[in-house]
Each structure stands twice: as structure tokens, then as C-alpha cells.
GUTI-180633 format. One record per residue (C-alpha): residue number from 1; residue in one letter; x, y, z. Coordinates in steps of 0.2 Angstrom, whole numbers. Example, Ala and Ser with C-alpha at 12.3 -4.5 7.8 and 13.67 -1.06 7.14 Angstrom:
2
1,A,62,-22,39
2,S,68,-5,36
***
This chain:
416
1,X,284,-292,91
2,X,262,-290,93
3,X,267,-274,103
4,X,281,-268,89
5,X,268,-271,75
6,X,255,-260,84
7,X,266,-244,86
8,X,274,-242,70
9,X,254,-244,64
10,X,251,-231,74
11,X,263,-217,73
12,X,260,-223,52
13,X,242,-216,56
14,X,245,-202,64
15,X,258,-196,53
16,X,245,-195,39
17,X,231,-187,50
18,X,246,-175,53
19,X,249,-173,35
20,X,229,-170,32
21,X,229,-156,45
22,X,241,-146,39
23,X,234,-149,21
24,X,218,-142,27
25,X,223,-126,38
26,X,235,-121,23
27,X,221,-120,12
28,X,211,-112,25
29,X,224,-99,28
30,X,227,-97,8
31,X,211,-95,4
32,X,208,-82,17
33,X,223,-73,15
34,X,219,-71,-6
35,X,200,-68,-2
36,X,198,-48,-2
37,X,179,-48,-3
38,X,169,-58,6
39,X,149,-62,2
40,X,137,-51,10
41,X,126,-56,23
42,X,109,-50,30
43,X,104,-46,49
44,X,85,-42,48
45,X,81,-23,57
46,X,66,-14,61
47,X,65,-5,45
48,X,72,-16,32
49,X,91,-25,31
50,X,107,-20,31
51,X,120,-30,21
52,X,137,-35,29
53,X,153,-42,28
54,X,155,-55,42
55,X,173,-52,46
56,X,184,-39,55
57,X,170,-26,50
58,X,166,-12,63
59,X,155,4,64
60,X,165,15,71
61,X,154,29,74
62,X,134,33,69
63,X,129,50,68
64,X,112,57,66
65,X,103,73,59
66,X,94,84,72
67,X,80,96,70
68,X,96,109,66
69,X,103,101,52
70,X,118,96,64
71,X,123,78,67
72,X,123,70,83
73,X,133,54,89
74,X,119,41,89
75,X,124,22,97
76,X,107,14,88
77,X,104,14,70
78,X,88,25,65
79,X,77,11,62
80,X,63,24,50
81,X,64,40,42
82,X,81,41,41
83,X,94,37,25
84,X,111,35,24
85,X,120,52,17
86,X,132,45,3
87,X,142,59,1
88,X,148,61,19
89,X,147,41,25
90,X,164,31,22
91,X,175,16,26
92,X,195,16,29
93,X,205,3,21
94,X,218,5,37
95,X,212,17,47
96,X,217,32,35
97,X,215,27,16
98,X,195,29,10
99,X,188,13,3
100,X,182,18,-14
101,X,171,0,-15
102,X,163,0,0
103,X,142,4,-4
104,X,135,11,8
105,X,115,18,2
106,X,99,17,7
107,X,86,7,-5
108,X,69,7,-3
109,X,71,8,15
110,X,85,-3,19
111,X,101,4,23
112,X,115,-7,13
113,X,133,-11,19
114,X,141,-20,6
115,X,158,-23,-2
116,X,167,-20,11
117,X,187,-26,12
118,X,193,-33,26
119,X,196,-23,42
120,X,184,-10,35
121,X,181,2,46
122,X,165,14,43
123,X,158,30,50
124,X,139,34,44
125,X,129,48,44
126,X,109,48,42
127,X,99,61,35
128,X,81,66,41
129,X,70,60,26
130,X,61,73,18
131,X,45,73,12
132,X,26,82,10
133,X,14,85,20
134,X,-6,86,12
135,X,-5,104,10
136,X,13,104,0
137,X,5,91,-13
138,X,-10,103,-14
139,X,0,118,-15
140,X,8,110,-31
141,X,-9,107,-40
142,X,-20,116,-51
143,X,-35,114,-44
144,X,-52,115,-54
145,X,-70,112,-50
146,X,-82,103,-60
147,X,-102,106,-65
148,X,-106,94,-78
149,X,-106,74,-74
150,X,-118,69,-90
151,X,-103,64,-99
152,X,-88,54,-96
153,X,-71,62,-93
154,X,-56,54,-97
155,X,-44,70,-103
156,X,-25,71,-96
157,X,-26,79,-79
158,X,-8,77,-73
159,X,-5,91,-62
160,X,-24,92,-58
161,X,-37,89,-44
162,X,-55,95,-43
163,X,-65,101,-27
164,X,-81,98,-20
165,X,-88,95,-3
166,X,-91,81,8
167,X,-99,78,25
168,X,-82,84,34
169,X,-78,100,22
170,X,-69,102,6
171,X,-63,87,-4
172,X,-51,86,-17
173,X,-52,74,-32
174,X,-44,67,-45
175,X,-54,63,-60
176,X,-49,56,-79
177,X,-31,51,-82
178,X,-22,59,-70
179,X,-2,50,-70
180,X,4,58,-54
181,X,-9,49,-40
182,X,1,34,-38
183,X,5,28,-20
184,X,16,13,-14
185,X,11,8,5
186,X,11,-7,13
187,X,18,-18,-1
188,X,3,-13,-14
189,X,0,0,-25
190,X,-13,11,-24
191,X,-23,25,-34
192,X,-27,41,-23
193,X,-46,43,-26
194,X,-47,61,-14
195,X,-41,70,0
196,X,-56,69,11
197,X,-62,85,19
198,X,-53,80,38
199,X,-36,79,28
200,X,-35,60,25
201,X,-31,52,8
202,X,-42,39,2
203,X,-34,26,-8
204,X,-39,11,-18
205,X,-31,-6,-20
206,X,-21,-9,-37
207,X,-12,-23,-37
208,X,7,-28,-33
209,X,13,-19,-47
210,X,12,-2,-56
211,X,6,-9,-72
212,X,-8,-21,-66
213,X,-24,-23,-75
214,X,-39,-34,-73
215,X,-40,-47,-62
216,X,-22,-42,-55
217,X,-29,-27,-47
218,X,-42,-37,-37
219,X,-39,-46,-22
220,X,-50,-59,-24
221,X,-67,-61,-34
222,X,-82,-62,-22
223,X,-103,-60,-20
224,X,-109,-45,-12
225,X,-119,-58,-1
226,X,-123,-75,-4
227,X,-143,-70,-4
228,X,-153,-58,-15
229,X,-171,-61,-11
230,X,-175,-44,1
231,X,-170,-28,1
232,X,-159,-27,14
233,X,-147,-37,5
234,X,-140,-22,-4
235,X,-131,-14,11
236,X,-113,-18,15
237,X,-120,-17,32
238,X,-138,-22,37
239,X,-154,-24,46
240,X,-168,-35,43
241,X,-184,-23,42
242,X,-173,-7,45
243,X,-170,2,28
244,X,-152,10,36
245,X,-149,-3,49
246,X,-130,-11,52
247,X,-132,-25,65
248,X,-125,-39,49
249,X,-111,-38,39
250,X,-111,-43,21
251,X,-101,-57,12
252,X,-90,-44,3
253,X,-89,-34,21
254,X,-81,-50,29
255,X,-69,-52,12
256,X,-64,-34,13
257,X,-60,-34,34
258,X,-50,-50,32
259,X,-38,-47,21
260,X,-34,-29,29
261,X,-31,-37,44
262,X,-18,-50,38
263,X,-10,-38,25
264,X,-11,-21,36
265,X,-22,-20,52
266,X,-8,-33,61
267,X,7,-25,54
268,X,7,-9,66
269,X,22,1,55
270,X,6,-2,43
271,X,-8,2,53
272,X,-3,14,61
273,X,-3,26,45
274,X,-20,20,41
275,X,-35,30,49
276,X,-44,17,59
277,X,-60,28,61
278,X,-63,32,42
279,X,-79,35,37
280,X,-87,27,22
281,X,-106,30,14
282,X,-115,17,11
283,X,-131,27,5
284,X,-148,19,6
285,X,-156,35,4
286,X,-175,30,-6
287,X,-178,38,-24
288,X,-192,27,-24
289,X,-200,13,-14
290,X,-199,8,6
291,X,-184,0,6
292,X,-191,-17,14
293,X,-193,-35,11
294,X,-199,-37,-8
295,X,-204,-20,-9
296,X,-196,-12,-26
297,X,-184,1,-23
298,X,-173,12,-29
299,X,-160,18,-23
300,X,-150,36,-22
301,X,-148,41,-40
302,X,-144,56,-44
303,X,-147,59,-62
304,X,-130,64,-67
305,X,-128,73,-51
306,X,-115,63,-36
307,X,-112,69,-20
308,X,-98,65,-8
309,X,-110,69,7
310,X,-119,56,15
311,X,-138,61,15
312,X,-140,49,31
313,X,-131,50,49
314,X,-135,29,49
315,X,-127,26,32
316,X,-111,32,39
317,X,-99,20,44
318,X,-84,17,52
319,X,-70,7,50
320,X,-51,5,40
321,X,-57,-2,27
322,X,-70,1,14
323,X,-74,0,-5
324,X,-76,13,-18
325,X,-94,23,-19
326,X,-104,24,-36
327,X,-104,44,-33
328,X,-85,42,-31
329,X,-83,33,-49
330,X,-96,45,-54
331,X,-85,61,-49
332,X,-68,52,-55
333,X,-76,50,-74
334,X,-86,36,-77
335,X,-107,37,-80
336,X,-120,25,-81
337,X,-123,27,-98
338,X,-107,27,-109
339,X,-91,17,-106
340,X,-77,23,-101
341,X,-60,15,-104
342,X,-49,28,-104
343,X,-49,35,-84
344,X,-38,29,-69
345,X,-51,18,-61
346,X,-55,6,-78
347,X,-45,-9,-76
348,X,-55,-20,-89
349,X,-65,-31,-75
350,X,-81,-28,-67
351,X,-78,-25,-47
352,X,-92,-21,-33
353,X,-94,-3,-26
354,X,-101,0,-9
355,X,-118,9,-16
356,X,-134,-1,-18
357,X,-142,1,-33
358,X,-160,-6,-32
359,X,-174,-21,-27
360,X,-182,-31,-41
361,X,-193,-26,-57
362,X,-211,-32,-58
363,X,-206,-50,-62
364,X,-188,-51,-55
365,X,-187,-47,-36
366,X,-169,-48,-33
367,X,-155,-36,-23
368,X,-143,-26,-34
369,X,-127,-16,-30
370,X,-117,-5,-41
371,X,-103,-11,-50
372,X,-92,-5,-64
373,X,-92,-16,-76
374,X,-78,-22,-89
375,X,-86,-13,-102
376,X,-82,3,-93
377,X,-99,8,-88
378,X,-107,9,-67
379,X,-122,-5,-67
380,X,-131,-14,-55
381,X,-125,-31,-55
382,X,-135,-45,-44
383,X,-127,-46,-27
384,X,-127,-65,-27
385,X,-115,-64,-46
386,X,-96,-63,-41
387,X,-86,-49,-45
388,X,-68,-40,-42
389,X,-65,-34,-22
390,X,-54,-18,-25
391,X,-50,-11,-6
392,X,-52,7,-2
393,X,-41,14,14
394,X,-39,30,23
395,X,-19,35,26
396,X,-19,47,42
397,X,-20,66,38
398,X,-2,66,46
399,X,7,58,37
400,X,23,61,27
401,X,25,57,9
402,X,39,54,-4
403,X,40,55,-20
404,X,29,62,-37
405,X,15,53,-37
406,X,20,42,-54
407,X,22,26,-59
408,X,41,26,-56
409,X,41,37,-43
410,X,26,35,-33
411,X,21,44,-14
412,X,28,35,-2
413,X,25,36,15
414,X,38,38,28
415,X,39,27,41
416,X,44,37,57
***
């Protein structure tokens, strides 16, 4: 009887676990079988993410734009500089009907695959990215020349850049409220500052969005250096008792090379867009005084008259990352005696440029740097005071760019 017990007990449970079983894989089934979409999925890429459904989906065939406009069969996905042409990329329903659903775009870099129906099939065709080279955007621009930096500037210049001449040839400028020198690189939006005369663009930092102002277009706040007491404390770089040396780097230096590093110099689709030998000024020329220990000096003003060239070979310095000159802000529309509040370059804080400004009065024997201040106005600030750290960058003269340059539509660099 023990034994009897025991066996109806267990063919009792396995009748319910049978019961369960079936229970669940009709659910399973059902719920598959009704479900025509699925949510999309991500698989990470080299150039951004494609979208996916993760069933029964297949890429039939890839084909890629040559250097004749024709396509070839491709067995990789283009991982930069390619987007997906809409009008000629499709997916079949069963192998013959078009799936009107399916999205299949290129945003902001990533090609999307979405929406797709079950046992979607897809064929996809990529187009060269076009874009401009320097000379195309300078061939768009009126270009003028200005003669006369005693007062500020701050008229519409949309459409607009200015020449002058820097240590490597002609430069080109923009100056007072130009819309169409935005650029979007590396995550950040920038300001183009100039072309440089070797062909590079230099760039300052401008937050994480296109309508940042103030403290949002810093990185950080920072000293120049943490010690004011001796002349060579105005130089981004320098030298006990050498008026141009570079053997130290300053506080602001260190700030600056850090961030560049973690946000760009190790991210090599990045850095390698960047001009890693760019040449900053950092003038110490002398209007006055040697320069040396508590010795008062002044420094490379120019009474209402800047220059992109650097008047000495040892003020020249090289590296990917800089900060903005005073002869830059100078030449872009701001003065030292009026405020300006109306150009590209006033965010309503007070940030350090890379130029010193001067050594002590009779009384107060302490190192200054220029900076422009909130008001709107260039002033030499004490190098020990904190202030806003705006990067400055130089994209390669080669690259490729997209876009108009505003707000909405800023350049772009292609990533090849």
C-alpha cells in the first residue's frame, strides 16, 4: 500500500508540471507569433551604433560608393565617412514586398536599423560623405581687411572673415558677431577664432552645448599659477632669470594639457584631426623694463595695434593645446578700453588668455596676465586670482568638414 501511495503522488505531480509546461510554451509561442516588432537593440561600432531587431534579421548585401560614384559589394560596414542612402537602401517583407517601416538612416554618425518585421531582409547602400575642404569655406566668404582696432566691433559679419598676416602667411579671421563659425568636434562645441596661415583652424572651447554662456563655456575655473611674486610668473611657459625661457609649466598650462588628454589627445578618431605641433605665442616681448625678478615690466602692448606674428622665435610654442592670445581678442573685437558685449568671444565671465600683461606698480610688485573680463573688456588680472580656462585647438589643414557653420547646422568634421 506505502508503494501504491507513492506513485499515484507521483504521476499527480508530474501531470501538473506537465500542465505548467504546456501553459508556458503556448504563451511563448502566442506571444511570438502576434508580436510583429520587436524592440531594438544596440551593437556598439567603430563609428557610432547601429540599431537592430534581434530576430531572423539579415543583411543581405552591403554596397559601397567608389571614387566613380559606382557602388561596390563591400562585406564590412564603412565604419567613418560614409551614410546610408535612403532612397536606394531597403528591406523585404518575404523576399519580394519592400518594408515600408523599416528605418534605415544615418544620424549624427550612426547608421540606424530599426523597425524591422520579422524575417526582414535588407540590402544597404552607403554614400561618400561629402564635405569642404578650407579653401571651399573661403571661397564662400567675403573677405575684408581691417585698419582700425581703437574701437570695439561687434557688427553682424555672417558671411565675413578678415585677413592679416601671421608668422606662417596669411591668416583669416572672424571678428564681431559672425553666426556661421560654429564647429561641433570631439563632443564640444567650439568658435572658429582663424584659419592660420599653414591652413589649420584654430578653435576655442564653448561648452556642451550651442547656447552656452558663462561659467558653461569654461572647463573649469583656475590661477594662471599659484605664485605672483617675480616676473617670470606671467609666462604659460617659464624660466627663472630668462625673460623667454620654457623649462616650467604654469598651473593653467598643466589644467589645459590635462583635460585635452582625457577629452581628445587619447581618443585617436579625435587626435588625429587635431594638429599636434600647433603653434601658440606666448609674447613676452618688453615695452618697458628687463623682464626679471621684481623688476617692473611691461609687456607687448601695442596701442590699439595687434599682431598675429610672434616678435620672438622663444615665445613660440608647440603643442595641441593652447589658450586664446590678447592680440587674438584684440583682432576678433574686443579693446582694453571699452566693453564689449556684443561679439562671439563675450560669454559674461572673466577667462585667462595666454599673453602677459605686466610686473608690479611702484608699491604692488605682483605678475599679471591678460584676461577678458565679464564686463567685456581685456585687463590684466593677477595670476594667483582664478578665472575661466577656455581651450584653444588646432584642427589639421586637411580635414573635411560638414555643415554651415551655425548653430543648428554647425562644421562638422568627417571622420575617415
Amino acid at each position: 500500500m506505502k508503494f501504491e501511495v507513492l506513485k499515484r503522488s507521483y504521476l499527480k505531480r508530474n501531470i501538473i508540471i506537465g500542465v505548467l509546461g504546456v501553459a508556458i510554451i503556448s504563451t511563448v509561442v502566442l506571444n511570438f507569433t502576434r508580436a510583429k516588432y520587436r524592440v531594438t537593440e544596440s551593437i556598439p561600432l567603430v563609428n557610432g551604433t547601429i540599431n537592430y531587431t534581434p530576430y531572423d534579421f539579415k543583411v543581405i548585401a552591403m554596397y559601397q560608393e567608389n571614387d566613380n560614384g559606382e557602388y561596390t559589394s563591400v562585406d564590412v560596414m564603412p565604419s567613418g565617412g560614409y551614410v546610408i542612402n535612403e532612397e536606394k537602401s531597403y528591406c523585404t517583407l518575404d523576399g519580394k514586398t519592400k518594408d515600408e517601416n523599416a528605418i534605415l538612416k544615418t544620424i549624427d554618425g550612426n547608421h540606424t536599423i530599426a523597425n524591422l518585421s520579422k524575417k526582414s531582409k535588407c540590402y544597404l547602400y552607403f554614400d561618400e560623405l561629402a564635405g569642404l575642404t578650407i579653401d571651399e569655406i573661403l571661397a564662400n566668404k567675403v573677405i575684408n581687411t581691417r585698419t582700425n582696432f581703437d574701437n570695439i566691433f561687434f557688427s553682424d559679419t555672417t558671411g565675413t572673415m578678415f585677413e592679416a598676416e601671421d608668422n606662417d602667411g596669411k591668416t583669416y579671421y572672424f571678428a564681431g558677431s559672425p553666426r556661421d563659425n560654429w564647429v561641433f568636434f570631439a563632443g564640444f562645441y567650439w568658435r572658429i577664432i582663424r584659419i592660420n596661415g599653414d591652413g589649420s583652424i584654430r578653435i576655442i572651447y564653448n561648452g556642451t552645448t550651442s547656447n552656452s554662456t558663462g561659467v558653461n563655456t569654461h572647463i573649469q575655473i583656475s590661477t594662471f599659477n599659484n605664485n605672483d611674486g617675480d616676473n617670470m610668473y606671467v609666462g604659460y611657459l617659464y624660466e627663472k632669470d630668462n625673460v623667454h625661457g620654457s623649462s616650467t609649466e604654469s598651473t593653467i598650462k598643466g589644467v589645459v594639457d590635462r583635460w585635452y588628454i582625457t577629452k581628445i589627445g587619447d581618443i585617436s578618431k579625435y587626435s588625429s584631426k587635431v594638429k599636434e605641433d600647433g603653434t601658440f605665442c606666448i609674447n613676452r616681448s618688453l615695452t618697458s623694463g628687463s623682464g626679471l625678478a621684481n623688476d617692473k615690466t611691461v609687456y607687448g602692448k601695442r596701442n590699439n595695434n595687434p599682431s598675429y606674428k610672434c616678435e620672438n622665435k622663444e615665445d613660440i610654442i608647440t603643442s595641441p593645446v593652447g589658450l586664446i592670445s590678447m592680440d587674438e581678442l584684440w583682432y576678433a573685437g574686443g579693446t582694453i578700453t571699452t566693453d564689449n558685449t556684443s561679439f562671439y568671444l563675450y560669454n559674461g565671465q572673466a577667462y585667462w588668455t595666454m599673453s602677459p600683461c605686466d610686473f608690479g606698480t611702484e608699491t604692488q610688485k605682483f605678475a599679471r596676465v591678460y584676461t577678458f573680463q565679464a564686463t567685456g573688456r581685456i585687463n590684466g588680472h593677477k595670476v594667483t586670482l582664478e578665472r575661466g580656462v577656455r581651450p584653444v585647438i588646432n584642427l589639421r589643414a586637411d580635414v573635411i568638414l560638414t555643415g554651415s557653420g551655425t548653430t543648428s547646422d554647425p562644421y562638422t568634421v568627417v571622420e575617415t
